[in-house]
C-alpha positions in Angstrom: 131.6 20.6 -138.5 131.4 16.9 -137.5 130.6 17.2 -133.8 127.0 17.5 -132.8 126.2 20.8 -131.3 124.0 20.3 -128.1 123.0 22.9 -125.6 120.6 22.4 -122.3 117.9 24.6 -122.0 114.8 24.7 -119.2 111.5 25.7 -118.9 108.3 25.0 -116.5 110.5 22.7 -114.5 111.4 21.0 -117.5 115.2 20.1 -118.4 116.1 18.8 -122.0 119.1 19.2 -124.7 118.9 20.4 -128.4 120.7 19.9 -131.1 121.5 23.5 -132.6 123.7 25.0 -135.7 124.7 28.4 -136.4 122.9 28.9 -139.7 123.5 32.4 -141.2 124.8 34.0 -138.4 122.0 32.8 -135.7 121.7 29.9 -133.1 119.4 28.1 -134.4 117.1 24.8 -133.3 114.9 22.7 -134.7 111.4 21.4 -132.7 108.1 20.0 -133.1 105.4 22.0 -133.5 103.3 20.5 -130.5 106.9 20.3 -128.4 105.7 22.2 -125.1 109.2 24.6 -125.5 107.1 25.9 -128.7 104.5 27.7 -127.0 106.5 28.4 -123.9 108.8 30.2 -125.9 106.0 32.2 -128.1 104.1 33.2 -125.1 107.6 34.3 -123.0 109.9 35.2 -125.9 112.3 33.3 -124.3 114.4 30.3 -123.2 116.5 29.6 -120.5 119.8 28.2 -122.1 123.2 26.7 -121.2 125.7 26.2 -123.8 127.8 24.0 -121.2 125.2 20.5 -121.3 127.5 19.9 -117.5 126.8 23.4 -116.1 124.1 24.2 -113.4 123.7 27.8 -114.5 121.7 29.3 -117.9 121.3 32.1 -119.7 118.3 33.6 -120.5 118.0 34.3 -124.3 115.3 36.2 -126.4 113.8 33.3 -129.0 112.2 33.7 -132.1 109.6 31.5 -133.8 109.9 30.7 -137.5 107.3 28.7 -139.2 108.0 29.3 -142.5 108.4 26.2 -143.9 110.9 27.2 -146.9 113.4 28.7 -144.2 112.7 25.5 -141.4 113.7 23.1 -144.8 117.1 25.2 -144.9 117.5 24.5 -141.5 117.0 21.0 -141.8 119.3 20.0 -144.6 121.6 22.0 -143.2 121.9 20.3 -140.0 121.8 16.9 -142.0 124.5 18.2 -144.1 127.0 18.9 -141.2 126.1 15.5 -139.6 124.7 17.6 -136.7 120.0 16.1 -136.8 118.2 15.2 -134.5 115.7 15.1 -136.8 115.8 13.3 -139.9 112.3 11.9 -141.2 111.6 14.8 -142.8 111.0 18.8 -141.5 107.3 19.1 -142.2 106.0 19.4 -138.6 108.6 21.6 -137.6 109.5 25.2 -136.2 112.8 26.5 -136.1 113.9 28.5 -132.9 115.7 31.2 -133.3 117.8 32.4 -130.2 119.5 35.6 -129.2 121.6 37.0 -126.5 
């Protein structure tokens, strides 16, 4: 996979894209730990998402939180691996979200 994966998501009036890979089955994004979508997400459980960057309309998905680091460094090379970071000074200060229909 050569083509970055992006989706749109939105939360207290805030509108941004991800990067995001499919890593062992789940949709999965990388984010700062002090990125506002962090605790947004832990205190709601979820995001509103759109998988079309162009369309008006999300989806609202459950999310999951990981912050262990081993699985977050998995993430990470993984994404640099398939040419698909955002991030790429290192995986230290960050979370991976984990997102379900």
């Amino acid at each position: 996979m050569n083509k970055r994966c992006l989706i749109k998501f939105s939360h207290d009036e805030k509108t941004d894209l991800m990067h995001y890979v499919v890593y062992d089955g789940d949709v999965v994004v990388l984010s700062k730990k002090e990125s506002t979508k962090v605790p947004y997400a832990q205190n709601n459980k979820e995001l509103e998402v759109s998988f079309d960057i162009e369309s008006k309309d999300y989806d609202v998905l459950k999310v999951e939180i990981v912050e262990d680091l081993e699985y977050v460094k998995k993430v990470y090379n993984y994404m640099i691996e398939t040419n698909n970071a955002y991030f790429t000074e290192g995986y230290e200060d960050l979370v991976a979200l984990k997102l379900y229909k």
